[in-house]
DOMAR-642831 format. One record per residue (C-alpha): x, y, z negated. Coordinates in steps of 0.05 Angstrom, whole numbers, plus 5000, padded with zeros to 4 digits. Layout:
BEGIN
XYZ/...
END
This chain:
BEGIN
194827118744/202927338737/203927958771/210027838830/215528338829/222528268865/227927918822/231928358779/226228998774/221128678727/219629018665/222428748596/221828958521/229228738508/233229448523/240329488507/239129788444/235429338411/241528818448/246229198416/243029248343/243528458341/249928288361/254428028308/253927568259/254427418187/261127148175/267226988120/261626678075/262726477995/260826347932/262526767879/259926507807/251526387823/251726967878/253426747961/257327317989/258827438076/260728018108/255928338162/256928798218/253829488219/253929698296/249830368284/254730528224/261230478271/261829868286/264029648211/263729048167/260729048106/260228558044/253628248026/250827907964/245027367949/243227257885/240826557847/233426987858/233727017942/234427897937/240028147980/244228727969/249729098007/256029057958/260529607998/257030278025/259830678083/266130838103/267730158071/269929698130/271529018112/276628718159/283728518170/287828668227/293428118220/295327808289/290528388311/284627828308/284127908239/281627368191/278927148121/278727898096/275927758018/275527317970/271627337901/272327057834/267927087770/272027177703/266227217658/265527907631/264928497674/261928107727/265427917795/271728117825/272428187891/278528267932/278628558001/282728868069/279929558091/280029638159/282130348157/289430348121/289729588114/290529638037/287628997993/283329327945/280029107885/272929187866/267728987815/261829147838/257229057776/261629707742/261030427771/269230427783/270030487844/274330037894/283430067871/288529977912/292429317904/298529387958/302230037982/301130438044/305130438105/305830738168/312930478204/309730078266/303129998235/305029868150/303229278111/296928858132/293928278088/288727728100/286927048071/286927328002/285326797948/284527047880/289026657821/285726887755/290926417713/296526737749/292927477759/294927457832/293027507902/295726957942/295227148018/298827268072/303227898095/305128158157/309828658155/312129128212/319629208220/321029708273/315930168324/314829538386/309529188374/313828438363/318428798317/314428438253/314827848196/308627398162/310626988099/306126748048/305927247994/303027337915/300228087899/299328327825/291828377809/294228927760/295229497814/302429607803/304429377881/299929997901/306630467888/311829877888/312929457948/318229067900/313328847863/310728407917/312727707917/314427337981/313426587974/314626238036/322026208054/320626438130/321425898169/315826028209/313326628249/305826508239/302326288178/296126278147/294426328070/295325758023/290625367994/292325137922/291624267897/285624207842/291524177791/295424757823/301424427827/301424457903/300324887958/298924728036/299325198095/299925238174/305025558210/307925568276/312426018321/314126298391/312726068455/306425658418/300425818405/295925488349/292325108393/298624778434/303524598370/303024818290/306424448226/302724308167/307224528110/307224268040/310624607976/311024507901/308725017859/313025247803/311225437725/312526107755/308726147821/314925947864/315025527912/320024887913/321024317966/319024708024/317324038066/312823938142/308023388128/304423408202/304523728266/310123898317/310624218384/305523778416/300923678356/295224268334/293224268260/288124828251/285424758178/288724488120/284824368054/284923927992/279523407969/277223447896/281722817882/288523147903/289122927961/290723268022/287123248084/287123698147/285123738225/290323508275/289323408351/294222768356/288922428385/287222968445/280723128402/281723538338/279523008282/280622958211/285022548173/287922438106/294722418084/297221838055/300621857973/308022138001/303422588047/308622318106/302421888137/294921978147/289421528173/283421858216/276021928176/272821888233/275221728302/270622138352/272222358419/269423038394/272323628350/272223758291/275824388288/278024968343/282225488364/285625798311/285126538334/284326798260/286926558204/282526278145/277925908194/273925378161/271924848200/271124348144/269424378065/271823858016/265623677959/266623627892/263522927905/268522677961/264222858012/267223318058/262623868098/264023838177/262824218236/263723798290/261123638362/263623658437/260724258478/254924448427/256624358343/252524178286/254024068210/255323428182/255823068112/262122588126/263622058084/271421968081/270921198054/266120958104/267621498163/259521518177/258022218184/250722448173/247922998203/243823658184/236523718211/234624278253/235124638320/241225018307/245624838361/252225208345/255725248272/261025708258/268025688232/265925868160/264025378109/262725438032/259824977978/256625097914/255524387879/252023947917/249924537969/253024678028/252325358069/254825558138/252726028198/248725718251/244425958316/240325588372/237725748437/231626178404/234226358337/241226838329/245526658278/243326678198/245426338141/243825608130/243725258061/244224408065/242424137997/246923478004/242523167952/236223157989/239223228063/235023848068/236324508103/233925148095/235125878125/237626268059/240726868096/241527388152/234227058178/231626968247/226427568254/223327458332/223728348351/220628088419/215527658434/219626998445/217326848506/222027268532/228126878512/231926438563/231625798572/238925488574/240524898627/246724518602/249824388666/256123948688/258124208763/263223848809/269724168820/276124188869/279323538866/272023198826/273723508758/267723658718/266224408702/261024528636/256825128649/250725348607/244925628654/240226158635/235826288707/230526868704/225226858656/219527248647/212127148614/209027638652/213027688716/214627118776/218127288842/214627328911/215326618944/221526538981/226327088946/232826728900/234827138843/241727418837/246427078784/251827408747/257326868736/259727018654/267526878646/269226718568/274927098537/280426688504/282326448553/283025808497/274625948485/268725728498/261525938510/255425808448/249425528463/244826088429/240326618426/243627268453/239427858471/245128158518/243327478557/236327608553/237128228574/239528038636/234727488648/227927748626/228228258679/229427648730/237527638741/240126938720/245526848679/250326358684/256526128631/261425788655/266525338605/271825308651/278024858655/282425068595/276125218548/276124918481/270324418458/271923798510/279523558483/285623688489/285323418559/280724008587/283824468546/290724378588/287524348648/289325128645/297125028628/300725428681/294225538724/290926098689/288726558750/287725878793/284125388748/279525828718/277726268784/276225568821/271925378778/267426008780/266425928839/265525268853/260025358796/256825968834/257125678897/254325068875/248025468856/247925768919/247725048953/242624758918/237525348925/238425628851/242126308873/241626788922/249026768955/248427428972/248027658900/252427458861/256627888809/262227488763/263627938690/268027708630/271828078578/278828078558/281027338590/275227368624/276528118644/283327798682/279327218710/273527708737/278628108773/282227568802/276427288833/274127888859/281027958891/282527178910/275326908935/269527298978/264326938930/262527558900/258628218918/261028558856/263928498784/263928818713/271228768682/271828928609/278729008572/281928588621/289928298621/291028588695/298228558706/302527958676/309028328672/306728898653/302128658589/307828298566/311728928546/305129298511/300728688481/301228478404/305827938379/300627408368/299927338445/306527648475/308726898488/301626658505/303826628586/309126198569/303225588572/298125888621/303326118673/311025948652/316926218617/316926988650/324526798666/324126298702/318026458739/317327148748/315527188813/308526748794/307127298747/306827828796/303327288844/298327148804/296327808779/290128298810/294228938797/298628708854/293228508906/289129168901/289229198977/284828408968/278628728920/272329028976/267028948922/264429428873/267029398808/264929648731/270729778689/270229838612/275529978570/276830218491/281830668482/283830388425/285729738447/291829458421/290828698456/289128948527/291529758522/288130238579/294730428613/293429698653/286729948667/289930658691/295830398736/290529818770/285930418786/291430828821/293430268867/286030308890/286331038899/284331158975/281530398991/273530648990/272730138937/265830358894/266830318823/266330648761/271530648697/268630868627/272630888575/270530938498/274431248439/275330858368/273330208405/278629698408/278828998434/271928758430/266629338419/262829468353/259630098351/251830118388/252830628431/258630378467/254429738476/248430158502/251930498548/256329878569/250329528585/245230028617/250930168670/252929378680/245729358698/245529958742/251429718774/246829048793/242029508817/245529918863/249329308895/243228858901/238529308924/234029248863/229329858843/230130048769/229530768751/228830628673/236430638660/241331188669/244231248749/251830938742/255831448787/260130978833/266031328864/271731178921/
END
């Protein structure tokens, strides 16, 4: 018979370090000659990314050793950070960003030389930054794209599509450079090149949008000498979203568009000035473009084109662009990534489900099989300690739907005495243009195998439903997204699910501001864990990046004209509202959300009585990496559960809570 133990104290093999050593994902994935190449994060190695090989034989190696750190840091999100190529002799090339100075480099692995330096260094406002590389053997380029930093604030910069000598000579002259695009656009991402090479296709877009509210789809000629002629916008406009371009084997171009308030794909027609949907769906096939290089579909050499596509949950699909009938992968994976690649007939992507994390999946469009080939599932715990996910539609305030993924507490060897509800910690998604995934996540389980429930909600403004749900948020970020929290908890709480009494609301980022302005606008609450959060409106506007320094323009208004909404709206300024115990989390190297919000919100609530507890961590920026800082992030998120809801746990460091 189960032993009974009180919700939230019952034992569990899932601690937060072994949490903590799974998170991330294999990512950026390719094929370079017969090898597939991703990057993979390293948590107990500082949080870095590293590149990975497979060879034709299954073995996997690490390419790049520590201090090595794979990434980009373009629009701060980062993006495609390497690309590979095979000349023949001397084995592959590889081309990447390092995270540390932001140089491309230049590698080939199979020689003992070690990685060169392809672009300059720079330190005015934070240099030279590169990502989206793609490697032009004819040409002996990099084409990719550049952001450049003009002056010391953090909007003083430029992007253009740029060309970077595979020789090494831009590594002491920024002349010798060359800038492509004519600048007509604030944002772009990397172009990608016709099968004949006599055309190139981008995105780009500027201020107040944001990818997902309006981009163009640009089209150029491509010189005998790399240039670009006939500049010329094919698709797109204020009100239209393209997030991937690409070219099919035969020339023509095709690319994702939300025209139809779902993000479908369609070809363009011969003059490229009309295009007819592939297949119609009231689902996406594409997302929010929050880095660039994100691959949402893969043209075949065969026509075919490789699609992730779905409407809350995703799966891969083989989609014939004559017929429109789209065939679908087998398997459980519920959610496919943003990053496609094909070798032949094959087709390989990054996929997870509710009891596997994410690995590398190889579909062999031939035989309509699919097989894990990478990064594979290994069970560390006894599975029967994973959650079990609820996909959930609540009602909300005016009979709008809400989308929540439920995860109540689950336990082999534990049950609760008869009577007791478990407490439920309400998960806000960052973005906020996001989403939750339906898939295996051990800092879920860790929550829910020692009985506290989990709930995710996709509130209004998420991505994954339309366009239509998506703008649900459009000047009502801070109302929208707080009401339907709540109405999700409470509705819980109603039909027996949830103990009302204890329930806790966290979120990072997005959800960091949506945690805190629940806990400051609603009494649904009893406490709340707030991690990099946006905290006052004004006030971020003046230290954020570029990419998002125009972001409020759509979730609250023009700061001009409404300014008085921003200082409505945000937590800093209702201080004297918050009762409830908070966690705050912060990395002090945080260049989205920076910790002087985090500071000035803290000394309004200096004297109030208000228990809570800041930590801050150093080297982590927005979005931690490193496996300590997750350890001790979420050992004291769980403490601070304990303390408020009266559960006994003395396995996990005391979180000091002060006044």
């Amino acid at each position: 018979m189960v032993p009974t133990a009180p919700y939230g104290s019952w034992p569990s093999p899932i601690d937060a370090a072994l949490a903590a050593a799974h998170d991330g994902r294999a990512d950026h994935v390719a094929v370079v000659g017969d090898d597939l190449w991703w990057t993979e994060p390293r948590p107990a190695e500082g949080g870095r990314q590293t590149l990975v090989r497979r060879g034709p034989d299954g073995r996997v190696q690490q390419v790049l050793p520590e201090p090595w750190n794979v990434r980009s840091r373009v629009m701060e999100y980062g993006g495609r950070p390497w690309d590979g190529a095979d000349p023949g002799a001397g084995g592959p090339l590889v081309v990447f960003a390092h995270f540390a100075d932001q140089r491309l480099y230049a590698y080939e692995p199979d020689t003992r030389a070690a990685p060169r330096p392809l672009t300059p260094l720079s330190a005015v406002g934070g240099g030279l930054r590169w990502v989206d590389p793609r490697i032009d053997l004819d040409r002996g380029e990099v084409w990719c794209v550049l952001e450049e930093f003009t002056g010391e604030a953090p909007t003083d910069v430029r992007r253009v599509v740029a060309a970077v000598p595979l020789d090494g000579t831009a590594a002491e002259d920024r002349g010798r450079v060359r800038e492509l695009s004519d600048g007509r656009h604030h944002f772009v991402t990397g172009p990608r090149l016709s099968p004949d090479g006599r055309k190139a296709a981008w995105i780009g877009w500027d201020h107040p949008h944001m990818p997902w509210d309006g981009t163009e789809l640009i089209v150029a000629e491509v010189g005998e000498g790399g240039d670009l002629r006939r500049t010329r916008t094919v698709a797109g406009g204020p009100e239209e979203s393209i997030a991937q371009a690409d070219w099919a084997a035969d020339g023509r171009l095709l690319f994702a568009s939300d025209r139809s308030g779902w993000w479908n794909l369609y070809r363009a027609g011969p003059a490229e000035d009309t295009a007819v949907a592939l297949c119609p769906r009231e689902e996406e096939f594409a997302g929010p473009l929050w880095q660039v290089g994100r691959r949402w579909f893969q043209p075949l050499d065969s026509g075919l084109i490789a699609v992730v596509h779905g409407a809350g949950t995703t799966t891969l699909g083989i989609l014939d662009p004559e017929s429109g009938e789209v065939v679908d992968a087998a398997g459980p994976w519920t959610q496919w990534t943003s990053t496609l690649t094909a070798h032949g007939s094959r087709v390989v992507g990054v996929a997870a489900s509710p009891r596997t994390a994410y690995e590398l999946v190889e579909l062999d469009t031939a035989t309509g099989r699919a097989r894990v080939i990478g990064g594979e599932h290994t069970d560390a715990v006894d599975p029967a300690y994973y959650p079990e996910p609820l996909i959930r539609t609540f009602p909300g305030p005016g009979g709008r739907e809400i989308h929540a993924h439920v995860y109540p507490p689950h336990s082999p060897d534990r049950s609760a005495p008869d009577g007791e509800l478990p407490p439920y910690v309400v998960w806000a998604h960052g973005g906020p243009t996001g989403s939750v995934s339906l898939v295996l996540d051990l800092e879920t389980a860790y929550f829910t195998s020692r009985g506290i429930g989990v709930v995710k909600v996709d509130y209004g403004g998420s991505t994954g439903y339309g366009r239509a749900y998506r703008d649900r948020l459009r000047g009502q970020w801070g109302v929208v997204d707080v009401e339907d929290c709540a109405a999700v908890a409470r509705a819980l709480a109603d039909e027996g699910s949830a103990d009302p009494r204890r329930l806790a609301i966290r979120g990072g980022s997005a959800g960091g501001w949506t945690t805190t302005a629940s806990l400051a606008g609603t009494d649904v609450y009893a406490c709340g864990t707030v991690i990099y959060p946006v905290l006052d409106l004004t006030s971020w506007l003046d230290v954020t990046h570029d990419f998002e320094s125009r972001y409020l323009d759509s979730l609250i208004g023009p700061h001009a004209e409404v300014p008085d909404l921003y200082r409505d709206r945000s937590p800093a300024h209702h201080t004297d509202r918050i009762t409830a115990p908070f966690l705050l989390l912060q990395g002090l190297d945080d260049a989205i959300c920076p910790p002087v919000q985090c500071e000035r919100f803290l000394e309004k609530l200096t004297g109030r009585g208000i228990p809570h507890a800041y930590l801050t961590f150093e080297g982590e920026g927005h979005g931690f990496r490193r496996a300590d800082t997750m350890v001790r992030a979420l050992e004291a998120e769980l403490s601070l559960y304990a303390q408020v809801f009266a559960i006994d746990r003395n396995d996990i460091p005391l979180l000091e809570l002060t006044k």
